[in-house]
C-alpha positions in Angstrom: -19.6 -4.2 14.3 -22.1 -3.6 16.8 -20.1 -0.7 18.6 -21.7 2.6 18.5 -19.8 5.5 17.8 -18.6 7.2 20.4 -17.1 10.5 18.7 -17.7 12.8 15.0 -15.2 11.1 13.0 -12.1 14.0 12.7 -11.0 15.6 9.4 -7.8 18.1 8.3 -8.9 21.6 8.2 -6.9 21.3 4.6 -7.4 19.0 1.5 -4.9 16.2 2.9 -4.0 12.8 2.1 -2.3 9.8 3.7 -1.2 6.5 1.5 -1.1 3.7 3.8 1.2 0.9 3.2 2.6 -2.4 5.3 4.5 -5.7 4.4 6.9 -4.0 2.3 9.3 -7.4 2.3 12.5 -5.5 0.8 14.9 -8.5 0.4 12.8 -11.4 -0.5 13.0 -13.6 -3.3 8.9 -12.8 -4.7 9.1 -8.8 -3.4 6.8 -7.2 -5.8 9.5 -5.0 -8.0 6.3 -4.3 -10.6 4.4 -3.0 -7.8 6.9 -1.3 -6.6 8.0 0.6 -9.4 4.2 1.4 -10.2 3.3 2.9 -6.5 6.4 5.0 -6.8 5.6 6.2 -10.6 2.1 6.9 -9.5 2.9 9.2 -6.8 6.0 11.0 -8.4 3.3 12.2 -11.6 -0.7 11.2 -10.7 -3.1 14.1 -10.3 -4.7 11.3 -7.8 -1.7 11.5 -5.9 -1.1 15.2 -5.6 -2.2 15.8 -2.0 -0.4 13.1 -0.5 1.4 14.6 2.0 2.4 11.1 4.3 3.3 8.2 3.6 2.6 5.1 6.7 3.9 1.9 6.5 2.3 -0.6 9.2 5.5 -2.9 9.4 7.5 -5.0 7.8 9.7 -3.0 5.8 11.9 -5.9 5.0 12.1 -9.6 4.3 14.4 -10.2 7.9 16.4 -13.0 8.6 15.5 -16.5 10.7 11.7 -15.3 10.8 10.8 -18.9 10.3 12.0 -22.0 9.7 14.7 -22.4 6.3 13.2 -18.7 5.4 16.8 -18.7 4.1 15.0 -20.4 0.9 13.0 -17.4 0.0 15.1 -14.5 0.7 16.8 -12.8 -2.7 19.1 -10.8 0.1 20.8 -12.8 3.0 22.2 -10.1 5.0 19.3 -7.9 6.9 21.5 -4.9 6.4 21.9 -4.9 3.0 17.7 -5.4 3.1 17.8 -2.7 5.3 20.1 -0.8 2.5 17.9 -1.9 -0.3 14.7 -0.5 1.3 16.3 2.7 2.0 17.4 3.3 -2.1 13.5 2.4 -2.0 12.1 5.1 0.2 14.4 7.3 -0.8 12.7 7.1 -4.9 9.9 8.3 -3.1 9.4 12.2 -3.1 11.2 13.9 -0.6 8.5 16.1 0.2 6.4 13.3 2.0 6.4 12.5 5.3 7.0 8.9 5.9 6.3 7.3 8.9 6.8 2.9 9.9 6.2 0.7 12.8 8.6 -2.8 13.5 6.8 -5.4 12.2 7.3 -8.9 12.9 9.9 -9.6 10.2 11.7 -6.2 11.1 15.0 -6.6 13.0 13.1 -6.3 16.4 12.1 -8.1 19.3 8.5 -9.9 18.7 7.0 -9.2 22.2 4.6 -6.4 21.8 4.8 -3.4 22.1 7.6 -3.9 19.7 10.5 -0.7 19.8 11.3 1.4 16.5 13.8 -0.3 14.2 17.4 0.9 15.5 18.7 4.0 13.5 22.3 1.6 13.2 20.0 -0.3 10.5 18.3 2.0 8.8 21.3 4.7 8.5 20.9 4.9 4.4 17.2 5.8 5.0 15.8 9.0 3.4 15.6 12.4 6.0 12.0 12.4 5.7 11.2 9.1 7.1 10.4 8.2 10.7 10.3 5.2 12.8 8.2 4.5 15.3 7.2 1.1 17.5 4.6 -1.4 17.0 1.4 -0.3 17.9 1.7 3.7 17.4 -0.8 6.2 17.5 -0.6 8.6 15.2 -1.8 12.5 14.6 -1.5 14.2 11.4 -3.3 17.2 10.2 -5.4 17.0 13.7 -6.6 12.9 12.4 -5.8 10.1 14.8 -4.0 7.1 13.0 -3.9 4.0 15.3 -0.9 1.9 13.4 -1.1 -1.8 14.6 1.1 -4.8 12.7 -1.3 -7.4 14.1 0.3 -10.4 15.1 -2.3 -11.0 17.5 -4.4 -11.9 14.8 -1.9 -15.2 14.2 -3.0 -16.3 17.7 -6.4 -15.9 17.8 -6.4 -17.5 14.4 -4.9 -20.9 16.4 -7.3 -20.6 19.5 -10.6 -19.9 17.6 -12.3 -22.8 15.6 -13.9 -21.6 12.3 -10.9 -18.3 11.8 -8.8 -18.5 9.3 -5.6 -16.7 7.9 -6.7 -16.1 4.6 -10.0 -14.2 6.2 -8.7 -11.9 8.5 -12.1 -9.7 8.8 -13.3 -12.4 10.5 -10.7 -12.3 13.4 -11.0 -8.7 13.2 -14.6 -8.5 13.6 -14.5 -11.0 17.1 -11.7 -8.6 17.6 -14.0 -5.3 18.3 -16.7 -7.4 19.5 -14.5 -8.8 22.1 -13.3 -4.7 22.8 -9.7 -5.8 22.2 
């Protein structure tokens, strides 16, 4: 907000696009099918879509299991590798021609403490070739562009220790954020 900029922002030298993505939530019970379906229609045939070339994913690729308390309520798959398996038929509806790159997020099968590791390859074995998993927070550079790609749980605590935040306006945390220089 009040942070200068330090640097010309970086472009690709080519006509390049990213689609970014994150809280994917294979496996539970209100996972958006629709949306779903309509993302991966959209960039298999729209002349919007055509330069695509990545695909990132800022966490959360699946539902998980014991996340929070009787989470067992709202998952439509009980088993985190057959979430796992489900989100891999997923990716892999995607074109193959697409780089695709995720961080953990907190639901993934990782540990919470930050930085978080890559999801283990023993979970993700059905996944498509072209997608790649990386740890929670990840820097990123594609086509000579620096991606920072952050799940941001710390936004959860801040939104506890700081009267007048709130969940449902998390611009607001992000803003104190930067000011802050976190």
């Amino acid at each position: 907000p009040n942070i200068p900029p330090m640097h010309s922002s970086r472009t690709a030298n080519r006509p390049v696009e990213v689609a970014l993505l994150s809280d994917l939530h294979f496996g539970a019970v209100d996972f958006a099918h629709e949306k779903w379906t309509d993302f991966v229609q959209w960039i298999r045939t729209s002349p919007d879509a055509k330069h695509i070339e990545y695909i990132l994913i800022a966490g959360d690729l699946v539902e998980g299991i014991g996340v929070y308390p009787d989470q067992h309520n709202e998952l439509a798959i009980l088993d985190i590798h057959d979430q796992y398996e489900l989100c891999g038929r997923a990716l892999s509806q995607l074109p193959s021609d697409i780089d695709i790159i995720s961080i953990s997020g907190n639901h993934d099968s990782v540990r919470l403490a930050a930085p978080q590791p890559a999801i283990s390859s023993d979970l993700t074995s059905s996944f498509p070739d072209n997608v790649t998993l990386v740890g929670n927070p990840s820097e990123i550079v594609l086509e000579g562009v620096v991606f920072f790609l952050y799940h941001g749980m710390s936004l959860n605590s801040l939104n506890d220790a700081v009267p007048g935040l709130d969940i449902h306006t998390p611009t607001d945390a992000m803003q104190l954020m930067l000011e802050k220089r976190h």
